[in-house]
Biopython code that builds the backbone (N, CA, C, O; Angstrom):
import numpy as np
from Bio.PDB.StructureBuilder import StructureBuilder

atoms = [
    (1, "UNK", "N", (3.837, 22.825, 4.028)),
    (1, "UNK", "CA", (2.400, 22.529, 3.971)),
    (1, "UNK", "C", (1.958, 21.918, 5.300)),
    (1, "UNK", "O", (2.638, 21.117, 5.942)),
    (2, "UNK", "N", (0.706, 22.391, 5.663)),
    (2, "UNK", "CA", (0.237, 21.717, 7.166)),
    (2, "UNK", "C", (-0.293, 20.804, 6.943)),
    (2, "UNK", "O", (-1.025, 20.869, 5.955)),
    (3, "UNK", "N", (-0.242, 19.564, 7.642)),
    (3, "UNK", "CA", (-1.195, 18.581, 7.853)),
    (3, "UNK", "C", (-2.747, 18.795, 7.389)),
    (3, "UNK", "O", (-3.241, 18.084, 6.513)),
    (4, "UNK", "N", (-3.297, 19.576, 7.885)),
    (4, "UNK", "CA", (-4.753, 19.673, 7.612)),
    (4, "UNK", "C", (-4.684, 20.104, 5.931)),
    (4, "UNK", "O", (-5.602, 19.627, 5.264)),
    (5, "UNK", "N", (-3.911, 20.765, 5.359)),
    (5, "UNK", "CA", (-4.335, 21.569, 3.722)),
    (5, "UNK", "C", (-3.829, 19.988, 3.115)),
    (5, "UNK", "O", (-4.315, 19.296, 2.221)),
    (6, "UNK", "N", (-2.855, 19.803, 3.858)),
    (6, "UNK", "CA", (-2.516, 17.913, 3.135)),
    (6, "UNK", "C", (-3.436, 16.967, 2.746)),
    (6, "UNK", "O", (-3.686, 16.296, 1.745)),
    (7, "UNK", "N", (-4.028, 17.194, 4.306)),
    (7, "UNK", "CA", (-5.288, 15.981, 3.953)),
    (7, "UNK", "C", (-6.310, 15.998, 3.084)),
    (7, "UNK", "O", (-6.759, 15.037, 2.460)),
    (8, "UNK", "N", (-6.926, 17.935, 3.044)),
    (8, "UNK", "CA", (-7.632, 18.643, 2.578)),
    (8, "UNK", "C", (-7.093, 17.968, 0.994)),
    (8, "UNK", "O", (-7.801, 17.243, 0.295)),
    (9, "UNK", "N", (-5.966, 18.319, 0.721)),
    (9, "UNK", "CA", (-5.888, 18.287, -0.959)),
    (9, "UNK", "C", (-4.408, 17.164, -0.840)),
    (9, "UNK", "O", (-3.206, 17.348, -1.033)),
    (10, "UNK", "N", (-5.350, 15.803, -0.365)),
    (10, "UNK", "CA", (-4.594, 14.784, -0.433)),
    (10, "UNK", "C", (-4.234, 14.061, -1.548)),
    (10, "UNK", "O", (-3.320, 13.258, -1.730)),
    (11, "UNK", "N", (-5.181, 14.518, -2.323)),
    (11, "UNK", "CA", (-4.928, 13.954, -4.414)),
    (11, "UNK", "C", (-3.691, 14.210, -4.542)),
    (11, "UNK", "O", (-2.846, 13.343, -4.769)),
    (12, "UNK", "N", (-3.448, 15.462, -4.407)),
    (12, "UNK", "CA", (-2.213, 16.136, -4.932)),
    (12, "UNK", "C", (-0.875, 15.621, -4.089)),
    (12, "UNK", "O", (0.214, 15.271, -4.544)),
    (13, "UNK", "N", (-1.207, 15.674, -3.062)),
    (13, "UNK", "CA", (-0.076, 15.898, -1.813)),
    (13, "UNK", "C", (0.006, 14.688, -1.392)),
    (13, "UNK", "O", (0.720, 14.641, -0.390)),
    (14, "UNK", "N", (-0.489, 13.465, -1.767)),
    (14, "UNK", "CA", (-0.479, 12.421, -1.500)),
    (14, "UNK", "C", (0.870, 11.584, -0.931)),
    (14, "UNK", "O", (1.145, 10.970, 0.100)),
    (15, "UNK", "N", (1.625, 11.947, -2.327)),
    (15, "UNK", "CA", (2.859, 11.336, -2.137)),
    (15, "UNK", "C", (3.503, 12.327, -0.974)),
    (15, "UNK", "O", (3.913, 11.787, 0.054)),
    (16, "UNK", "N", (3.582, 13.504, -1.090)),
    (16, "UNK", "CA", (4.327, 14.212, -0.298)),
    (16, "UNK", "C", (3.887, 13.776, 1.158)),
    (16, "UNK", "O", (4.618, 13.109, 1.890)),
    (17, "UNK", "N", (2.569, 14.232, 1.525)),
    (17, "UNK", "CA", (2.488, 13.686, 2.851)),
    (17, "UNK", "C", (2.650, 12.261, 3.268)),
    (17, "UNK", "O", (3.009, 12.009, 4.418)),
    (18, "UNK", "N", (2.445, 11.459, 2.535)),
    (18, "UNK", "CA", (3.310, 10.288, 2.717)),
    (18, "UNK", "C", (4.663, 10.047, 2.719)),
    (18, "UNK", "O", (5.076, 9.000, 3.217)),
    (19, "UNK", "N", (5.293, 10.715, 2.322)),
    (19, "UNK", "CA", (6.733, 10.782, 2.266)),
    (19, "UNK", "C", (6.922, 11.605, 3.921)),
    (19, "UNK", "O", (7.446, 10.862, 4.751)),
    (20, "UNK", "N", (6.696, 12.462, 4.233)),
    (20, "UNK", "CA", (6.704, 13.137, 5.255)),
    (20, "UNK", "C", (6.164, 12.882, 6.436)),
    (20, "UNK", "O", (6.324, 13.210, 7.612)),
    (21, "UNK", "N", (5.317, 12.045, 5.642)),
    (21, "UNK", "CA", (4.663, 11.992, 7.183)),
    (21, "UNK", "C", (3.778, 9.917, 7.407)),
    (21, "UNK", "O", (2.712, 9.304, 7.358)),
    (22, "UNK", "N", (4.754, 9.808, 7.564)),
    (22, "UNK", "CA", (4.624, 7.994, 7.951)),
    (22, "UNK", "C", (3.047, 7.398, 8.413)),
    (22, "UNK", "O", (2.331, 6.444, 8.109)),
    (23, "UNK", "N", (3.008, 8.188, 9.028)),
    (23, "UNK", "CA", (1.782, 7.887, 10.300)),
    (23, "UNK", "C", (0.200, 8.046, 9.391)),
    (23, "UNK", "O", (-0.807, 7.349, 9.264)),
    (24, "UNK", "N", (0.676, 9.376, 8.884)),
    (24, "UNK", "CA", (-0.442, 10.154, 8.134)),
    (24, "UNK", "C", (-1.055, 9.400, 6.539)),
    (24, "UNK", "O", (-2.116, 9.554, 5.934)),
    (25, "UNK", "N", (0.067, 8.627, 6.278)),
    (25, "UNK", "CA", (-0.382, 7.494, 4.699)),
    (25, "UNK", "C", (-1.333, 6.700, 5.134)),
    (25, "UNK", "O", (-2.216, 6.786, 4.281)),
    (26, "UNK", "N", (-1.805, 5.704, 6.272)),
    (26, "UNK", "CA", (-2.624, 5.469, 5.833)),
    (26, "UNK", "C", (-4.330, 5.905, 5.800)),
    (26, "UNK", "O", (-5.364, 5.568, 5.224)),
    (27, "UNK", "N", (-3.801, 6.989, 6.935)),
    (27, "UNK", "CA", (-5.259, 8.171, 7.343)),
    (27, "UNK", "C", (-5.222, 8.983, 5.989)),
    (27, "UNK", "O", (-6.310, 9.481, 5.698)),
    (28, "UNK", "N", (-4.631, 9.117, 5.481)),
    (28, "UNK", "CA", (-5.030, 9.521, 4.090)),
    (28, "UNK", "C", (-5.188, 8.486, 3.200)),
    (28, "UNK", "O", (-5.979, 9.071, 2.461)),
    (29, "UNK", "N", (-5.034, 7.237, 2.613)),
    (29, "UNK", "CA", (-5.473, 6.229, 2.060)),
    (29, "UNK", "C", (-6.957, 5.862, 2.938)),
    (29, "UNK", "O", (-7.410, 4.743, 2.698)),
    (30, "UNK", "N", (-7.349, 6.292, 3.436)),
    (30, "UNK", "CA", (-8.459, 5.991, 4.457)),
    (30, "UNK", "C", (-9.525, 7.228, 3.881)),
    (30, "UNK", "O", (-10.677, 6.847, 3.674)),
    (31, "UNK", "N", (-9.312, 8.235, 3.692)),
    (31, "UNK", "CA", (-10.012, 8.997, 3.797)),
    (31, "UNK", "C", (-10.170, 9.229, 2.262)),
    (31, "UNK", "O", (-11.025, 10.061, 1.957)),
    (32, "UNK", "N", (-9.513, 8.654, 1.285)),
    (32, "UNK", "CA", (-9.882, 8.726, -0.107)),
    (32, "UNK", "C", (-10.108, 7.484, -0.544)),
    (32, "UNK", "O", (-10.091, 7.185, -1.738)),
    (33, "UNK", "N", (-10.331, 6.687, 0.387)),
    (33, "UNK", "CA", (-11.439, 5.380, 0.096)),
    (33, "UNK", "C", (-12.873, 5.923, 0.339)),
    (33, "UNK", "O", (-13.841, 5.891, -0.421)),
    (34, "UNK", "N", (-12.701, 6.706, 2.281)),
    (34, "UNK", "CA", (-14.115, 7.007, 2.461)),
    (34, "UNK", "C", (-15.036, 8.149, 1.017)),
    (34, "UNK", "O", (-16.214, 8.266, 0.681)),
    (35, "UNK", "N", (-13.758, 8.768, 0.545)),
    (35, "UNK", "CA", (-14.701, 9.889, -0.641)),
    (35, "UNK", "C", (-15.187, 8.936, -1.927)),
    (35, "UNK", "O", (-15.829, 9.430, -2.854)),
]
sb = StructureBuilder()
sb.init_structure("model")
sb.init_model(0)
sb.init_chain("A")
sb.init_seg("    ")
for serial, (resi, resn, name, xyz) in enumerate(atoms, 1):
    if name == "N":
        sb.init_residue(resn, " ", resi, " ")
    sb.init_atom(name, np.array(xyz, "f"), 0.0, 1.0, " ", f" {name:<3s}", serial, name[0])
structure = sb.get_structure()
């Protein structure tokens, strides 16, 4: 899965891209505060 469909459908992929990707947890905890 790419970064962008991650962020895109971060509900789902949440854990995964967090697991994978360190940097990217809290730009995604960020961006499903901003929704």
């Amino acid at each position: 899965m790419d970064i962008e469909i991650t962020t895109m459908t971060c509900d789902q992929n949440d854990a995964i891209s967090a697991d994978n990707l360190p940097i990217e947890a809290p730009a995604l905890q960020f961006s499903k505060n901003s929704e």
